[in-house]
Backbone as CSV, one residue per row, in Angstrom:
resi,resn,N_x,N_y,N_z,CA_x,CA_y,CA_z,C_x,C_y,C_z
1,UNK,-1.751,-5.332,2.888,-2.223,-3.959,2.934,-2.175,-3.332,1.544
2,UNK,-1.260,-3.703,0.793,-1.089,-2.759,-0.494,-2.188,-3.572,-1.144
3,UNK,-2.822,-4.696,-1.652,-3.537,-5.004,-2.128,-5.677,-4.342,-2.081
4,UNK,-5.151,-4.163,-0.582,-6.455,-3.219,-0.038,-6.336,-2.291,-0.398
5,UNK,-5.201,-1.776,-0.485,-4.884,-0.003,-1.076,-5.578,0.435,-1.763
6,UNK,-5.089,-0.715,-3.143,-5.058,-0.389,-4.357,-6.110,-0.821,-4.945
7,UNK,-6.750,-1.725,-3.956,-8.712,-2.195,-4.547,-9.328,-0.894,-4.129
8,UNK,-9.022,-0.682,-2.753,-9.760,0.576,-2.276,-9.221,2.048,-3.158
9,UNK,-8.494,1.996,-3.509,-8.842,3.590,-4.253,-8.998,3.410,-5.825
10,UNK,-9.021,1.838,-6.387,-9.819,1.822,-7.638,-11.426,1.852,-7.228
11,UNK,-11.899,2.034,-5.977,-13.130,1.845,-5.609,-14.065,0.338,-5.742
12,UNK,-12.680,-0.480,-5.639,-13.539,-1.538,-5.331,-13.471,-2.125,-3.724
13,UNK,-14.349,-1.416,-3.178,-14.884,-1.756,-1.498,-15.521,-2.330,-1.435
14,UNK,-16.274,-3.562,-2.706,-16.723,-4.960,-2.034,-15.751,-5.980,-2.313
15,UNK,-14.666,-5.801,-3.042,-13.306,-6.881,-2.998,-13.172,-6.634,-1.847
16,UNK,-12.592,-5.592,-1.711,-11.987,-5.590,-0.088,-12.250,-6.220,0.898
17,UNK,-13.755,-6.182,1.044,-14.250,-6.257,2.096,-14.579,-8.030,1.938
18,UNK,-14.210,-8.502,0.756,-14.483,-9.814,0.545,-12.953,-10.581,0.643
19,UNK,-12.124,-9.548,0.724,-10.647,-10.079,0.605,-10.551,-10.271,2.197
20,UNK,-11.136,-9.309,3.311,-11.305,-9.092,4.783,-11.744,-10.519,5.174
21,UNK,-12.839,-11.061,4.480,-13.698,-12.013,4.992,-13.028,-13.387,4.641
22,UNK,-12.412,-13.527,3.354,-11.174,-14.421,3.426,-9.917,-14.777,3.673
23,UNK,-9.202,-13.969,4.436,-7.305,-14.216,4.923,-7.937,-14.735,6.371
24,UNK,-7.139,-15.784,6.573,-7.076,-16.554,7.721,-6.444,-15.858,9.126
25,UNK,-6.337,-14.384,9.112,-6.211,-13.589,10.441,-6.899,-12.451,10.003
26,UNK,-6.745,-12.073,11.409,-7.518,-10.700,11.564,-6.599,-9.232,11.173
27,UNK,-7.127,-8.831,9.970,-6.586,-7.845,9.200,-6.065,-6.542,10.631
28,UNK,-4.512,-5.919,10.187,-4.251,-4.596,11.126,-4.715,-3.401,10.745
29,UNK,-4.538,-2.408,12.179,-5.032,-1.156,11.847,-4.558,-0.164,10.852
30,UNK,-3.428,-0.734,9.945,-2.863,-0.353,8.501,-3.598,-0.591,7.762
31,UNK,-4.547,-2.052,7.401,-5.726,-2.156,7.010,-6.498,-1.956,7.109
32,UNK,-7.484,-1.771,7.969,-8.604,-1.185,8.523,-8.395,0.287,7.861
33,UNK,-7.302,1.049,8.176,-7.110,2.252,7.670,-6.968,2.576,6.166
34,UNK,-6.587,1.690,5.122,-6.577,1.534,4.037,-7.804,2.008,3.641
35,UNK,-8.663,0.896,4.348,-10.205,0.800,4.052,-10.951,2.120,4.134
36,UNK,-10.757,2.764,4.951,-11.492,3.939,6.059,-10.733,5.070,5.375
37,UNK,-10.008,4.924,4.325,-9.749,6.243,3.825,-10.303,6.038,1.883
38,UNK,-10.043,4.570,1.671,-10.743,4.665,0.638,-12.330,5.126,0.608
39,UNK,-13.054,4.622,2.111,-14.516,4.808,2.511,-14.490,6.732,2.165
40,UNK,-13.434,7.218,2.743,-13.889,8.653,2.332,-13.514,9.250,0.939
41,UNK,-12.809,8.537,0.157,-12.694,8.999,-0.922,-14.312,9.043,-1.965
42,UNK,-14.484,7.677,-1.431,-15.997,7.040,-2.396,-17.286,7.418,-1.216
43,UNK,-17.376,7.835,-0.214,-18.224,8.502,0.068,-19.158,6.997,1.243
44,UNK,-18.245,6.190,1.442,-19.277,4.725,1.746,-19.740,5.435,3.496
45,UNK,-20.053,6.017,3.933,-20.398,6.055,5.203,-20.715,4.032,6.409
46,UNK,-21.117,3.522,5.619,-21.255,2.244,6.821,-20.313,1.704,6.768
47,UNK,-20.035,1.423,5.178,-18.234,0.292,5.687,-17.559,1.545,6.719
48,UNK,-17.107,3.033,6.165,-16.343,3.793,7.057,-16.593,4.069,8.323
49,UNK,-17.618,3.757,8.596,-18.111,3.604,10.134,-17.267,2.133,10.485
50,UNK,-17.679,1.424,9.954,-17.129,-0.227,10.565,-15.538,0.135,10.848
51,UNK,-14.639,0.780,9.469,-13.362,0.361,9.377,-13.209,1.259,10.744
52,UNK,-13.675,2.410,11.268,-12.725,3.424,11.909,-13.279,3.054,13.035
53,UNK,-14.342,1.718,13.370,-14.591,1.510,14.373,-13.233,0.169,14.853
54,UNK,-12.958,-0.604,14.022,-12.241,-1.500,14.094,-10.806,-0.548,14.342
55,UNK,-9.966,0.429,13.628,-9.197,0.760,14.006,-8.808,1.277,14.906
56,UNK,-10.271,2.096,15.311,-9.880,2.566,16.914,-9.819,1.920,18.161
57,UNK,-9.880,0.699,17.673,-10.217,-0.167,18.607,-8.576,-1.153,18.699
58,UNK,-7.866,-0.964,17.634,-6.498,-1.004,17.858,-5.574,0.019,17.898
59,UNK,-6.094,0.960,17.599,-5.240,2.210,17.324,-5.820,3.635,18.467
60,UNK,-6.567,3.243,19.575,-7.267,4.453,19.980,-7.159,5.960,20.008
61,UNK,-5.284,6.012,20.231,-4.883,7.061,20.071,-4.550,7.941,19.143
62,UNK,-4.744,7.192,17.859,-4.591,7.622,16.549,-5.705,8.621,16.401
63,UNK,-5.272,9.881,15.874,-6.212,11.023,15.141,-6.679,10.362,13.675
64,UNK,-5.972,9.701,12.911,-6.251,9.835,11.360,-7.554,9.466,11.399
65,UNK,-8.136,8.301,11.965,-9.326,7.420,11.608,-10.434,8.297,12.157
66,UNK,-10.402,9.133,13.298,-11.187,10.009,14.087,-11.384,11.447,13.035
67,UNK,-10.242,11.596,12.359,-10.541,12.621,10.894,-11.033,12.466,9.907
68,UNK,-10.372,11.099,9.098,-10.941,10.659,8.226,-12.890,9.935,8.390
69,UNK,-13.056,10.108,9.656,-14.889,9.290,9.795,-15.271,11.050,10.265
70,UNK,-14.938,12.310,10.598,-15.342,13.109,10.581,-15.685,13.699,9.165
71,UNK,-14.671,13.417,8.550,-15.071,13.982,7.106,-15.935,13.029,6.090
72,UNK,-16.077,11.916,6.609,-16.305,11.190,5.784,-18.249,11.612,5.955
73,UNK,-18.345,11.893,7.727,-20.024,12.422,8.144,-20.151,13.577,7.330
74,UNK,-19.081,14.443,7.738,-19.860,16.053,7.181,-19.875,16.060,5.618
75,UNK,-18.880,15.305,4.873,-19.388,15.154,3.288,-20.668,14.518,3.001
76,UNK,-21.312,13.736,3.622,-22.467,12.979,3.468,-23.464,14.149,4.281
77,UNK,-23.366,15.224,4.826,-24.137,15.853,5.626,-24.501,15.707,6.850
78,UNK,-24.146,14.811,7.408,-24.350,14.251,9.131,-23.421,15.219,9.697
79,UNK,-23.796,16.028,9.846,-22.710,17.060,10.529,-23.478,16.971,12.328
80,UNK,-24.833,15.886,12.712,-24.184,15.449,13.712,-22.963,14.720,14.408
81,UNK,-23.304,13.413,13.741,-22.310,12.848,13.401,-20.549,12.842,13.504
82,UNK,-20.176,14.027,12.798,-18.895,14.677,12.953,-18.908,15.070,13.693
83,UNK,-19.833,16.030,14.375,-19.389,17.064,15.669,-19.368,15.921,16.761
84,UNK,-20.027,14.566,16.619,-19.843,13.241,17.979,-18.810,13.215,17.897
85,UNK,-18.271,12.523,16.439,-16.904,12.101,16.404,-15.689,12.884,17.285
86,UNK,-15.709,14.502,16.527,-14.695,15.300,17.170,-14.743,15.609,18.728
87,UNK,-16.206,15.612,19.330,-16.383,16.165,20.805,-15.358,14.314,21.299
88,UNK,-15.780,12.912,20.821,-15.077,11.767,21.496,-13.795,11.621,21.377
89,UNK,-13.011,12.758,20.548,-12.083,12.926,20.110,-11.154,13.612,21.327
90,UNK,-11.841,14.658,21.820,-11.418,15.654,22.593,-11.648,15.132,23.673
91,UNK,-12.451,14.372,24.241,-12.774,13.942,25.285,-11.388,12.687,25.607
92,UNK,-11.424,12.072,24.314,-9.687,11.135,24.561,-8.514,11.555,24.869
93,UNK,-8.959,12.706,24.532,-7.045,13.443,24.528,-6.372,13.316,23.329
94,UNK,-7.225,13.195,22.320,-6.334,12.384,20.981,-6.216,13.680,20.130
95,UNK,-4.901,13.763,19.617,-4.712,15.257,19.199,-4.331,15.034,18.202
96,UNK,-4.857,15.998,16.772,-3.972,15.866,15.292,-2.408,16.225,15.432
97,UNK,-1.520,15.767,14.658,-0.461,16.478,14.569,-0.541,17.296,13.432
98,UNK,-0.030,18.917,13.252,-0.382,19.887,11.874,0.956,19.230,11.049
99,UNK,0.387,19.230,10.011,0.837,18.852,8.601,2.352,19.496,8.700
100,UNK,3.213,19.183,7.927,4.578,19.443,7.795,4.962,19.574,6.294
101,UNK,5.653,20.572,6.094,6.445,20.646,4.942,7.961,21.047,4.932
102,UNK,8.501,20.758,4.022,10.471,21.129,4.071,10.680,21.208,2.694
103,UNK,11.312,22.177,2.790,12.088,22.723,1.319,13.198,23.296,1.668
104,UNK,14.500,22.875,0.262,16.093,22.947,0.652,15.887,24.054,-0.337
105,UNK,16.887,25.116,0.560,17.148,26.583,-0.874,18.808,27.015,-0.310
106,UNK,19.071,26.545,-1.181,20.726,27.524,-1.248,21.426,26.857,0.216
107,UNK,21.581,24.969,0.474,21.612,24.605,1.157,21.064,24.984,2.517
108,UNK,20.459,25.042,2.396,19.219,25.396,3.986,17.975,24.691,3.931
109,UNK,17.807,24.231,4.806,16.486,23.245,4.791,15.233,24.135,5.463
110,UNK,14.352,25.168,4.870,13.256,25.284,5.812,12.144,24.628,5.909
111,UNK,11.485,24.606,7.373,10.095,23.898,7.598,9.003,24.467,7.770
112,UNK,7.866,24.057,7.164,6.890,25.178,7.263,5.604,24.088,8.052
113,UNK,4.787,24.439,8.924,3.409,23.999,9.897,2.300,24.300,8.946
């Protein structure tokens, strides 16, 4: 996985996808997800279609891949697209969790949503 990481956010998504086609098993949805977030950094709409199709397909209940291929449509302008994604989203039951933050002040830990 770290090797996909780190091809995928130097933007090389045809190593990757050539590194995919050579390991003798079938890459996890840590990988797949690697992929599918480098796809939205660089804008690839088909590999990011493939990866977040493969992950949801191990991961169904996972929000990230269902966010990350929403944004990955409405940056490219398919804002059909996204609104599919999110309505199959809602229709799963698959829910984001809101972001989290914590900061220590004067020994006290607060959390902020």
């Amino acid at each position: 996985v770290c090797m996909i990481d780190l091809l995928g956010r130097a933007g090389q998504l045809d190593k990757v996808e050539a590194l995919f086609n050579g390991i003798p098993f079938e890459p996890d949805a840590a990988a797949w997800s690697s992929l599918l977030g480098a796809c939205r950094i660089y804008g690839d709409v088909e590999r990011g279609t493939h990866a977040a199709e493969y992950v949801l397909e191990l991961d169904p209940m996972n929000a990230g891949p269902f966010i990350l291929l929403s944004n990955i449509y409405a940056a490219s302008g398919e804002w059909d697209h996204a609104a599919e994604v999110r309505k199959v989203m809602k229709e799963r039951g698959v829910k984001a969790q809101p972001g989290r933050s914590c900061i220590e002040v004067k020994k006290k830990v607060h959390e902020f949503v």
